[in-house]
Structure formats: C-alpha cells, structure tokens
C-alpha positions in Angstrom: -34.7 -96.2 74.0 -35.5 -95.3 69.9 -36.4 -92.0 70.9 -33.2 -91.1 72.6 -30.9 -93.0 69.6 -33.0 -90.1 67.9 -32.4 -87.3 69.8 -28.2 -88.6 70.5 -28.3 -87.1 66.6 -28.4 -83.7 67.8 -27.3 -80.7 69.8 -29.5 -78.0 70.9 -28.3 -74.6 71.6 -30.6 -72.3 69.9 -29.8 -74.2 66.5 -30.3 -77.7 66.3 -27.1 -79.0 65.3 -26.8 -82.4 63.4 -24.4 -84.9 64.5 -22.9 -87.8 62.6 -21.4 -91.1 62.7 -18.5 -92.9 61.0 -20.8 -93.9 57.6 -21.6 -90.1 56.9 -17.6 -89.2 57.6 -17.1 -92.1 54.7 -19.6 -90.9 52.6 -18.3 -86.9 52.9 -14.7 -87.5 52.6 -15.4 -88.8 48.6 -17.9 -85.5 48.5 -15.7 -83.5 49.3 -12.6 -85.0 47.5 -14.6 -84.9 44.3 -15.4 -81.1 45.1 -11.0 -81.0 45.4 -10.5 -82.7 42.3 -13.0 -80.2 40.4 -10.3 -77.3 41.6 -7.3 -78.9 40.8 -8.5 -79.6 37.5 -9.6 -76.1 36.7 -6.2 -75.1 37.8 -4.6 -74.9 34.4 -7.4 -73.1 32.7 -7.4 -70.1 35.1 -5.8 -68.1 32.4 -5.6 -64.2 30.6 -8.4 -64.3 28.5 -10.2 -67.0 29.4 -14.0 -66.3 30.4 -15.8 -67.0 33.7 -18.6 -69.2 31.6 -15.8 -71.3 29.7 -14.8 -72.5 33.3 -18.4 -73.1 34.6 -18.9 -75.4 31.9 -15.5 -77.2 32.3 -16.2 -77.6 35.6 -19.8 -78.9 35.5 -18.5 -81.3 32.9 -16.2 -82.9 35.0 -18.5 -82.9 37.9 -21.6 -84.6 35.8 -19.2 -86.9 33.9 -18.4 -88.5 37.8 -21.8 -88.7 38.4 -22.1 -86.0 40.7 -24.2 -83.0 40.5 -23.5 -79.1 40.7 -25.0 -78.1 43.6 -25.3 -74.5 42.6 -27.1 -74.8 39.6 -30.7 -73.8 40.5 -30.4 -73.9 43.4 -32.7 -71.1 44.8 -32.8 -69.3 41.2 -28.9 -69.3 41.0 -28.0 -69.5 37.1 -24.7 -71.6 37.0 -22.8 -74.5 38.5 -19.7 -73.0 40.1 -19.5 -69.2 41.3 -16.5 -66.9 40.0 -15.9 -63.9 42.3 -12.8 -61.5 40.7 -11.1 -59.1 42.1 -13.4 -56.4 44.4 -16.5 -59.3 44.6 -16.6 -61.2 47.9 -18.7 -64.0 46.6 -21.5 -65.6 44.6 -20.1 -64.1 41.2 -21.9 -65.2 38.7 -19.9 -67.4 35.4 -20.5 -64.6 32.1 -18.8 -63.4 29.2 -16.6 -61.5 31.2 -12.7 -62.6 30.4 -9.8 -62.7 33.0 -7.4 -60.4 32.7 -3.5 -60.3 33.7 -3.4 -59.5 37.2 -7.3 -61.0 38.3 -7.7 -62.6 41.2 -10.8 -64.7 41.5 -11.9 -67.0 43.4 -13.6 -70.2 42.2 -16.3 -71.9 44.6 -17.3 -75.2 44.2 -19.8 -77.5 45.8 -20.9 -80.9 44.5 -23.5 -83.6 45.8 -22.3 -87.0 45.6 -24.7 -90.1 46.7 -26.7 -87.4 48.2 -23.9 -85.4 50.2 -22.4 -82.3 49.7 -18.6 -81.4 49.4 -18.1 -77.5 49.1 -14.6 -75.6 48.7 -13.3 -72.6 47.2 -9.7 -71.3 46.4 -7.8 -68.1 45.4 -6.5 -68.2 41.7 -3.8 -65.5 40.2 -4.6 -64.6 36.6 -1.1 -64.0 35.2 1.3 -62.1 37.3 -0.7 -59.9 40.1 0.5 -57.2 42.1 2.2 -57.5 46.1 -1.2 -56.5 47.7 -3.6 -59.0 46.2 -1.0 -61.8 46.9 -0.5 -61.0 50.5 -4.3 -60.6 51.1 -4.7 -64.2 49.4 -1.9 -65.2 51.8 -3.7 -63.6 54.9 -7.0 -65.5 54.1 -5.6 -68.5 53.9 -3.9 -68.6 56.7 -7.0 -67.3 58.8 -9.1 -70.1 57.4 -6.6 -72.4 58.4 -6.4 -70.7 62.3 -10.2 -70.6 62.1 -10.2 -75.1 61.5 -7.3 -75.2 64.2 -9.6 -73.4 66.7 -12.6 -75.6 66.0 -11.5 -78.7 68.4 -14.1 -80.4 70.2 -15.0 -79.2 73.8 -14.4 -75.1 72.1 -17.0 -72.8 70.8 -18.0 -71.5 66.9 -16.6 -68.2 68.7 -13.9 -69.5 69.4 -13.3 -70.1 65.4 -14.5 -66.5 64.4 -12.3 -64.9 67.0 -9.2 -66.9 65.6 -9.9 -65.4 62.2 -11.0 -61.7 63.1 -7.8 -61.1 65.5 -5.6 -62.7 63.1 -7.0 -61.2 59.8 -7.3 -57.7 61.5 -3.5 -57.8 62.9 -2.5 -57.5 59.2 -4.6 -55.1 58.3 -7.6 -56.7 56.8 -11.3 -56.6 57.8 -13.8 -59.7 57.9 -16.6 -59.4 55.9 -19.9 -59.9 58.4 -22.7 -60.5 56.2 -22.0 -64.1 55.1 -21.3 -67.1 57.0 -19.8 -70.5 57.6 -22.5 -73.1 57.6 -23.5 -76.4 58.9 -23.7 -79.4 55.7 -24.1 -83.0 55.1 -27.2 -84.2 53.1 -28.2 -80.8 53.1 -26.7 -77.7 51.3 -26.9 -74.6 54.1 -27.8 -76.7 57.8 -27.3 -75.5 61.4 -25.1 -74.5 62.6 -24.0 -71.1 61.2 -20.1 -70.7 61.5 -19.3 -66.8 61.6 -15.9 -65.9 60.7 -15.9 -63.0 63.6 -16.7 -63.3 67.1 -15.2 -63.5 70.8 -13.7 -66.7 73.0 -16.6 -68.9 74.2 -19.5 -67.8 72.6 -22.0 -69.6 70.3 -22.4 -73.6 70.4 -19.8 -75.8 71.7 -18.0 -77.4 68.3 -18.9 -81.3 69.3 -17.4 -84.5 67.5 -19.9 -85.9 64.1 -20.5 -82.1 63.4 -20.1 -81.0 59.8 -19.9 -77.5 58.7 -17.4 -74.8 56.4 -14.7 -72.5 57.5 -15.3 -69.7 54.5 -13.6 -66.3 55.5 -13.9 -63.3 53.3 -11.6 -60.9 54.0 -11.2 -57.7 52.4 -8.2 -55.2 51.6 -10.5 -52.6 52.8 -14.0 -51.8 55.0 -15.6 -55.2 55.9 -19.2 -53.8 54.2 -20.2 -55.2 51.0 -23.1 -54.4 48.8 -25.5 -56.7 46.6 -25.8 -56.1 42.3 -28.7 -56.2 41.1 -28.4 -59.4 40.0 -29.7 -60.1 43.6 -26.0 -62.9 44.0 -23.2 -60.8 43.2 -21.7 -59.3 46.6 -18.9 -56.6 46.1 -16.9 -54.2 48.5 -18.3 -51.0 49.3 -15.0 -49.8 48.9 -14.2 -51.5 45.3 -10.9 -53.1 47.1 -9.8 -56.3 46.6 -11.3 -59.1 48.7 -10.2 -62.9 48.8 -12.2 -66.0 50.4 -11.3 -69.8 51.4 -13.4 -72.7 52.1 -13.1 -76.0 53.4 -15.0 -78.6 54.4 -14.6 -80.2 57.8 -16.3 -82.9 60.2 -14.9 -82.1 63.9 -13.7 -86.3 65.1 -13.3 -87.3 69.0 -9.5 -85.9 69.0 -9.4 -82.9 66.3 -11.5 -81.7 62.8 -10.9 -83.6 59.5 -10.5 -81.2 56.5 -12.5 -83.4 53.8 -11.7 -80.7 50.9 -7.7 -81.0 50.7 -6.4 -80.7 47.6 -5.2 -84.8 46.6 -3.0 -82.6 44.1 -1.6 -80.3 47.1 -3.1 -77.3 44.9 -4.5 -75.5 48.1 -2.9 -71.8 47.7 -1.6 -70.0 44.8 0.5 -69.7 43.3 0.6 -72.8 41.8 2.8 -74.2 39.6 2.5 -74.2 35.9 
C-alpha cells in the first residue's frame, strides 16, 4: 500500500513527471507571489540610463531582505541573481554595466526559492518610449503565453500548449524560438516535464492535476534561430531582431491551471503606468 502512495506521486511517459498535493499548491502560490512582488517592484526603476547591474542588486535585495533566496545566482556557474535580456537577446542576459537606453525593451526574469520552493516569472519592460514593432511583438508574446496556460487543462497534452503558442505566434508573423523550453518546478529548479512552446495537438504527456511547470515563450520579430555569446548564457537572434519572452508559473488543479506568478499589483504587461 506505501509503495503505491509512492508511485500515485508520479506520471510516467518517458519523463517522470512529479505530481502534487494541496500543501505544495500552498507552499508555491507564496513562491511565486514573492517572485511577482520582485517585478512589480522593479517596475519604477526600469528607466533611460539606468544599468542592468543597478537592477540585479535591487532585486536581490528585496528578495534576501524576505528571506528568500535568488535562485539564479550560482546556480550552475551563472554570475547574478536575476537575468536582463534587451532588445535582440532571447534570454539568460547577464546584469553589467551596460545602461538602458530610450526605446530598450528587456526583459527581466526572476526566480526565487522560498521555504525551499521555487517561484519563476519574467515580464516585458519598455525603456522610455519604443517604437510600434517592439510593442506589438511584446503584445503577441503575451498573448501566446496566455493561449499556451489556456490550453494546458487537465485531460490535454504539453502539445497541445506548444501548438496554441506556435499557430498563434506564427499567424502574426512571429517565429518561436526552439532551443529553450518550458520546464517542470517545485522543490526543484529545472524538473520533468519539459513544456515546449511549439508542437502539434496531442502529442507529448497528458497535462494531469498536481503538475507544476512554466509557460515561457520566446518569440522573435524575425528567424526563430538564436546563437550563444561567448559568455556561454547570453542567447541572441541570428538575425539581431528584436525578440520578447513571458513566464508564468502554473500548477494544473482538478478543473483548470492556477497561475501562481500574477502580478498582486496587476503589473503583468507593459506599458505600465508611471
């Protein structure tokens, strides 16, 4: 009887997949509020002239000061506590020197451990006044994150996400980057299952209730390939056109998914107020 309480924890379908009951929905809805806060408080700072590093340290500062703990920093040789992708990066920008500029977009990515469980989001910021283009790709992303959670009900398929993104991003134009993922999370940072923000209708594991894992599109203006700096993090366009990403956090419940990285300050998509 233990051993199949054990084994009622997971799905199998070429990944194990971890499933979780109503304490670990508790304990990831205040991870991943704290990882919301962090973005709505960073919200007034994303300014012309400001530098990437200024808002790493802000941010880990507020994260450390609620006793929480920057997930990125160190983790597998990454230098900084938040990443800061601008303008033709996809994602894993590295926090520098470098100041914003008017008419930067960046995105901010953020991912916190709290009592031992991980909340991870990022958002879309506009530096200033940007042009038509870079809003309505921000605009597009968005909206296919949110079609990609809307797909993942239990009883569907992770293709069933990625094709909700892919045909919507590609209908405007855009092209979904391939070579980074969704993932599963929960005590740990990058778990099973891996959510792919591409795919066709009824492929890949079937989305059941207690799973956790992120919706995280990257779309670009341009070709979908992207290319690695030296730096061996920073992933940019082929192409040097604009790209934009989105991430939420979500646990998939007997009747729907659960979003646990909503902004409390209704902050979720620029541009935002002053």
């Amino acid at each position: 009887m233990q051993k199949k309480d054990v084994e009622s924890d997971w799905i199998d379908d070429g990944e194990k997949i971890k499933l979780h009951k109503a304490p670990d929905f508790a304990a990831m809805r205040k991870a991943g509020r704290l990882a919301a806060e962090t973005l709505d408080f960073i919200t007034p700072y994303v300014i012309p002239g400001v530098s990437t590093e200024a808002l790493d340290k802000l941010c880990h500062d507020f994260i450390v000061e609620r006793k929480a703990i920057p997930a990125p920093l160190n983790y597998r040789g990454f230098p900084k506590s938040i990443c800061t992708s601008i303008n033709h990066v996809v994602c894993h920008g590295i926090p520098g020197a470098k100041k914003l500029q008017d008419g930067d977009t960046i995105n901010i990515d953020v991912t916190v451990i709290l009592d031992g469980w991980h909340g991870d989001t990022s958002r879309m910021y506009n530096v200033g006044k940007v042009g038509v283009q870079a809003q309505r790709l921000t605009d597009v992303t968005y909206e296919a994150m949110m079609r990609g959670i809307e797909a993942a009900q239990p009883g569907a398929t992770l293709g069933d996400v990625g094709y909700a993104i892919q045909s919507f991003a590609e209908k405007q134009k855009f092209s979904v980057v391939r070579d980074f993922c969704g993932h599963g999370i929960g005590k740990v940072f990058h778990d099973s299952p891996s959510v792919l923000h591409f795919g066709r209708k009824g492929t890949g594991p079937e989305i059941k209730p207690g799973m956790f894992f992120t919706v995280e599109p990257m779309i670009n203006a341009g070709t979908w390939q992207v290319k690695i700096l030296d730096d061996g993090w920073t992933a940019v366009t082929r192409d040097k056109k604009l790209s934009a990403q989105f991430e939420h956090t979500v646990g998939v419940t007997e009747t729907g998914v659960e979003i646990f990285t909503t902004s409390p300050a209704g902050l979720d998509r620029p541009p935002y107020a002053a």
